[in-house]
Structures are given as C-alpha cells and as structure tokens.
C-alpha positions, 0 to 999 in steps of 0.5 A: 636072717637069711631070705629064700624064694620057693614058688610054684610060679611058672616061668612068668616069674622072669616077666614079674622079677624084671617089673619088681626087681625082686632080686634085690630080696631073692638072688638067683641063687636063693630063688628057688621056682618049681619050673627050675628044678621040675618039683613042686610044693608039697613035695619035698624035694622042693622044700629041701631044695630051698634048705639047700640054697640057705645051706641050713637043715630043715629044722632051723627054717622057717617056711611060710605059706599061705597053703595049711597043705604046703606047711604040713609038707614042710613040717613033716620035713622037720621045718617050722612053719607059719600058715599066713594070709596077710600081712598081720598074719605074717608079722604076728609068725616073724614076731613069735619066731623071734626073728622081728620085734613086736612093736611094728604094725602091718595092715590086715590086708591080704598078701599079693602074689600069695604063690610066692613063699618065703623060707626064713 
C-alpha cells in the first residue's frame, strides 16, 4: 500500500513535520500541501495532484477524509472514497477496502490534526 499526503494545511506544515517527523509516513515527494501547488481540496486539481505523485489513476485510490464535501470532489474524480472521523471509522474503511485485516481494533476516539488526509 502506497501513502500519500493531501493537506490544505498551510506552510506550518513545515513546523508540525519537524516536531513529528511525519516524513517518515509521507516523503516530500508523496506530501502534497495546498500552499505548494496553490489549490485546494475539493478542487480537483489537488486530488489529481496526489494521483500524480502515486503515479496511480484515480480509480485505483482511495481517499479519505473527514470532509462528506472533499469525498464527493474525489469520487466525481473517479476515486474511491471514505468519510472518517475516527480512528474506528478508519479502520472499519481500510478493512472494507480490503487493504487491512479485520481483527485490529482502534479506539473510537476522534483523529488529531483531521485537515491532514491520507490517499491510499
């Protein structure tokens, strides 16, 4: 499974990615930010963008956000998609997409930093 980033964070992204070391999930080359490439989500454009960086069309992506508005933009790209506002909801879309197993559990508790979304 490939990983990458789609943010509409601004350039604090740098700041938040020193802290956490988020490279280490998201290379440069698979972190695709609004403030880069001067679009944002639900444009499609950005969601192109991030196909781009996999080197994947948009049908075999899966993009998940926890926006119903940035999926529909995404799904009329051709992606599919996965509206997630926790950790559960994630789990239960990674599971049904057949890219995890279905025995791990998560806790139900909200996702952090929810602007930042993951392309799978």
């Amino acid at each position: 499974m490939e990983l990458c980033l789609l943010s509409n964070y601004s350039c604090w992204y740098e700041l938040v990615d020193a802290q956490l070391d988020l490279q280490r999930f998201f290379p440069p080359h698979r972190t695709i930010l609004s403030y880069r490439i001067g679009v944002r989500k639900p444009e499609t454009q950005a969601f192109q963008a991030a196909c781009d960086a996999l080197g994947l069309p948009p049908a075999q992506c899966l993009f998940v956000d926890d926006r119903a508005s940035n999926c529909a933009a995404a799904r009329a790209l051709g992606m599919r998609t996965a509206v997630c506002r926790t950790a559960a909801d994630l789990r239960d879309a990674l599971v049904a997409a057949g890219l995890l197993p279905g025995t791990a559990a998560l806790s139900a508790a909200p996702a952090r930093g929810s602007d930042l979304t993951a392309v799978l």
